[in-house]
C-alpha positions, 0 to 999 in steps of 0.5 A: 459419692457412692457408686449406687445404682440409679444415680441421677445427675445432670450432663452438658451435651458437648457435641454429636456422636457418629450415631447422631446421640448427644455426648457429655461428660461428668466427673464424680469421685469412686470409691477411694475417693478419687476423681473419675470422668464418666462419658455419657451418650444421650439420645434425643439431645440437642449440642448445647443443652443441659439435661438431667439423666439416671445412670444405672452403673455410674461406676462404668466409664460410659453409659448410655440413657435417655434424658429424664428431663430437658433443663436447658432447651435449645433454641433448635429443639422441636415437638417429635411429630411421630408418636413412636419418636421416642422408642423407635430407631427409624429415624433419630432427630425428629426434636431438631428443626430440619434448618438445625440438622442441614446446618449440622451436616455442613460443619460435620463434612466441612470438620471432617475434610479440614481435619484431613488437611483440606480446605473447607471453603469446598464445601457448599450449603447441604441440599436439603428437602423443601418437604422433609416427610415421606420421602422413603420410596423403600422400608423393611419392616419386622415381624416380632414373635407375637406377630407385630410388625414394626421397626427395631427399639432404638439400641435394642434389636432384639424388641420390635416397636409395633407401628401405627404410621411411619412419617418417613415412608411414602404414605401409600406404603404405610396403607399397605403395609398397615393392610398386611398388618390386619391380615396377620392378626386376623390369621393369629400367624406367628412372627420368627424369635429370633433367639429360637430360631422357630416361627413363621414370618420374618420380614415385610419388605414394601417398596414404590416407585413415585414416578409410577405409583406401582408397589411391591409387598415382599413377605419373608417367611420360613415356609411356603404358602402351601397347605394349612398356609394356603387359605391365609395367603388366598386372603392376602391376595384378596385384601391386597386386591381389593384395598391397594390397586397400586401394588403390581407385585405382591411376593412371598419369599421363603427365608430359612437362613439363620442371618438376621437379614432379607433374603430368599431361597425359594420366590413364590408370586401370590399376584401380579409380577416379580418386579416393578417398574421406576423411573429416575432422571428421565430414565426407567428402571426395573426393581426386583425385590432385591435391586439397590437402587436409591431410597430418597428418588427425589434427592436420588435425581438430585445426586445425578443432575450434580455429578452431570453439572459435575463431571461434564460429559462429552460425546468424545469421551470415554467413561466408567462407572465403578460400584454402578448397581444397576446402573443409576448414574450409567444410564444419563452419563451413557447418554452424553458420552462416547462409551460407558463401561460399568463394573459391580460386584453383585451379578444381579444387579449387572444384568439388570443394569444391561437390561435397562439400558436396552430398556432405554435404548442405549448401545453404548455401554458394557457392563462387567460383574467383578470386585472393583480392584480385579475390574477396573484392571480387566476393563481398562485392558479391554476398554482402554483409558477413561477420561472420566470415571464415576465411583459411587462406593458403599460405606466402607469407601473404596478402600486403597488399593482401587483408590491407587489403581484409579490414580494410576489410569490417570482420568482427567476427572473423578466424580466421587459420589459418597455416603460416608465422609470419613471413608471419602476423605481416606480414599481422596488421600490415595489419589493425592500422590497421583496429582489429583486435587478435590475442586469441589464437594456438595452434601446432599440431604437424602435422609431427613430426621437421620444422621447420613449425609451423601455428597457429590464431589469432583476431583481433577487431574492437576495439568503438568 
């Protein structure tokens, strides 16, 4: 065979890659006539299905494309009930039945932890959602240069697929945000290109508490809603008003930065508040439009009621939660313990995290805005030693130098709430030589139809 373009074949999906795209692999002869393994990576597979595929460049090592056709189904494969499934990026395994993908994320955890020498019997069945749909309580929409709003193409962040609905969001929020959607078109108002640098509006930000029905609409935008931008803006707030009496907060926030992301230079409140009000485990909360705070809050409160069942506070302990937001896990754990001292590097979220405490009428803690590794020092200084620590770390994990000073204060226990497995496992290596052994690990489904999955873990000190 000839390396001509558009060649079609057919591939064996192996397995899964971190992306959640099946992987195969096929040999085919170059053009000396020796043999070469081409690595292919198929969106929308399923492990052990057969399809057919057209490789543009089956001279290249690896190539990705999408299957032109299924050969072999697998038993797990389902009918995509979103009909933007196949181009856009919001959500990847609509084809797999919710039972397939739950079991998937077990073994998934369960290879990772074995392959770092650790039993796999720790491991228990993911939670997952009785109802798998419109779990979002949190989306971040873009505008593309024509005005369409929508989610990125999936491996295409320069296209922006336009939205009907979004089956992953709550659907109150769609409704708004489908209302935003109108309003632009009416007002023929251009979106930013991102290639340029040149346009008017970036991002449309919806978030709603489910405990409370209250939203807030977050509009990026280059410029502020004054002048010729005016009257639009008196419209918006009108439609908002007038079509979706839940959003208590309605924002446009002027964002000139070259960077890609949601962020604001200036605030501008067309109606309502600056925030919203939540609730979680029991407990409120404050949500500006830039608070972390957990997208899925059904399995979000899961997550809290398994590290309290996990780390079993007591009134006569001292605690500290490290990476603490805005104080999700601080909050129920303040109230069964002695003190609670939260550290977290992003200033804001530490004064909203002192704000809902007082908002819950808790006296007991403190909160410090430091990196963790400078933290934890300062505060074990000042506090003195935790006999229990909670660490919910971003992505990336908490890296090794924290991992060891937290070995080195000796906690009696260590709840370790994580996003990532592989990142959990690097870091529950640092804790080893400090005599901690891992007792228990729970995976927590809190992104249906995506390839994440959270876990809940508790690690003890070994008794000497």
């Amino acid at each position: 065979m000839k390396n001509i373009k558009g060649e079609t074949m057919t591939v064996d999906i192996k397995h899964l890659d971190h992306k959640g795209s099946g992987r195969g692999s096929t040999w085919r002869e170059n053009d000396e006539g020796n043999p070469k393994k081409l690595r292919l990576i198929v969106p929308q597979t399923l492990p052990g299905e057969t399809v057919k595929v057209t490789v543009d460049r089956p001279d290249r090592k690896k190539w990705r494309t999408n299957p032109q056709e299924i050969l072999t189904t697998s038993p797990e494969r389902v009918e995509p009930p979103c009909p933007h499934f196949e181009k856009c990026g919001g959500c990847i395994w609509q084809h797999w039945n919710y039972s397939g993908q739950l079991n998937y994320k077990t073994a998934h955890v369960k290879q990772i932890l074995e392959h770092k020498g650790y039993d796999k019997g720790l491991v228990r069945e993911t939670i997952g959602m009785e109802d798998p749909w419109h779990y979002r309580n949190k989306m971040e929409f873009t505008f593309s240069p024509e005005g369409d709003l929508g989610l990125h193409e999936q491996g295409n962040f320069r296209k922006i697929i336009p939205l009907e609905t979004c089956l992953i969001a709550g659907e109150t929020m769609v409704d708004a945000t489908m209302v935003v959607s109108e309003w632009v078109k009416d007002h023929q108002l251009e979106g930013y290109d991102k290639d340029l640098h040149e346009g008017l509006l970036r991002h449309l930000m919806v978030r709603q508490s489910f405990a409370t029905g209250e939203i807030m609409l977050a509009l990026f935008a280059t410029k502020a809603p004054e002048g010729p931008l005016q009257q639009a803006a008196d419209d918006l707030v009108a439609r908002i008003t007038e079509r979706c009496p839940n959003v208590k907060s309605l924002l446009w926030l002027e964002n000139t930065d070259w960077a890609d992301r949601a962020q604001s230079e200036k605030d501008h409140v067309l109606a309502g508040r600056d925030f919203i009000n939540d609730e979680m485990a029991g407990y409120r909360f404050r949500l500006w439009f830039d608070t972390f705070f957990q997208t899925n809050p059904l399995q979000a409160a899961k997550l809290v009621e398994l590290a309290l069942e996990m780390g079993q506070p007591k009134k006569t302990e001292k605690m500290i939660d490290l990476f603490c937001g805005v104080g999700t896990f601080s909050l129920p754990f303040a109230d069964r313990v002695k003190e609670l001292a939260g550290i977290e590097l992003v200033e804001s979220s530490i004064e909203s995290a002192k704000r809902n405490a007082e908002d819950n009428g808790l006296s007991n803690t403190r909160f410090l805005a430091k990196d963790a590794r400078k933290g934890i020092d300062q505060m074990l200084e000042s506090f003195g030693k935790p006999e229990l620590l909670l660490i919910d770390p971003p992505r990336s994990g908490a890296g090794g130098k924290v991992m060891r000073r937290i070995g080195r204060a000796q906690p009696q226990r260590i709840v370790y709430v994580s996003c990532n497995p592989e990142s959990f496992a690097e870091d529950l290596q640092e804790l080893e030589p400090f005599g901690y052994t891992l007792k228990e690990v729970q995976p927590v489904d809190l992104f249906p139809h995506t390839f994440h999955v959270e876990l809940v873990t508790i690690i003890e000190l070994k008794e000497k």
